[in-house]
N, C-alpha and C positions, 0 to 999 in steps of 0.2 A: 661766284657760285661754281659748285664742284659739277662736271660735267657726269652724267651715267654712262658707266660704259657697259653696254649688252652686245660682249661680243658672239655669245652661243646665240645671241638672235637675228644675230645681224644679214639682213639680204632673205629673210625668213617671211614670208605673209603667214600673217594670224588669221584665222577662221572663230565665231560661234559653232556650236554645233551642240545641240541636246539630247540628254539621253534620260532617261528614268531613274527615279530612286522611290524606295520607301520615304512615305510624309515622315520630316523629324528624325531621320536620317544622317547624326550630326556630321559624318565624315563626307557625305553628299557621294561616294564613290559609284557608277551607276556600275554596279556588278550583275547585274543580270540575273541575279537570282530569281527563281520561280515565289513571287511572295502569293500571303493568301489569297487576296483578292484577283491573282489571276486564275482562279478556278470560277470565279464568276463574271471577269470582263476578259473573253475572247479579244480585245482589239491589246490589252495591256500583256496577255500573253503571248501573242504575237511580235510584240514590239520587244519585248525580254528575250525573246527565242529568233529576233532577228541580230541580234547584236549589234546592232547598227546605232551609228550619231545619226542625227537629222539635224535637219537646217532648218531654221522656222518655215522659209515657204512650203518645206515638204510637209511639216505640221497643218499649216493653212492649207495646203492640197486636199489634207488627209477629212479636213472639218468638215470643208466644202461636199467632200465628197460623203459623209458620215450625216451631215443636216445637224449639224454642233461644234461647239465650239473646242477639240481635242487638247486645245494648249490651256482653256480652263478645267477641262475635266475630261480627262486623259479615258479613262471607264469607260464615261458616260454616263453617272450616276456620284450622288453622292458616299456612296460604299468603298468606293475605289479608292486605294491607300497608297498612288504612285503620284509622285510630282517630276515636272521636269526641271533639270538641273542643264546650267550654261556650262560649257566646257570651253576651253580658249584652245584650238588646236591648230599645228603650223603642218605643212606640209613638208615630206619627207625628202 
């Protein structure tokens, strides 16, 4: 059996890290764009206008602290048209 070789990855740690997109979203790229439904969820605009990846525990920080559960409904409401998407990112 043929061995892989990943040599751009090598000595590399891989990270999750999540970010936003529009639901159905096929390209899944979380661009940051201002979508509609952030003129009605203050926390999904925030999170667009921070540019930031997040780790799930900063998600679960963020629940905790909200009284819901942010990683099933990012809003807060079923209105909200943002899902989060996994990212695989290495350190530079």
């Amino acid at each position: 059996m043929e061995q892989l070789q990943l040599t751009s990855m090598e000595n590399k740690e891989l990270f999750f890290r999540y970010g936003i997109v529009q639901k159905g979203n096929v390209n899944g790229s979380p661009n940051f764009e201002s979508f509609e439904c952030c003129k009605m969820h203050p926390l999904c605009s925030a999170i667009h206008n921070s540019k930031k990846m997040f780790t799930r525990s900063e998600i679960e920080t963020l629940s905790q602290k909200l009284g819901y559960s942010v990683w099933d409904n990012i809003g807060g409401n079923e209105g909200c048209q943002c899902e989060w998407k996994s990212l695989v990112v290495s350190k530079k």
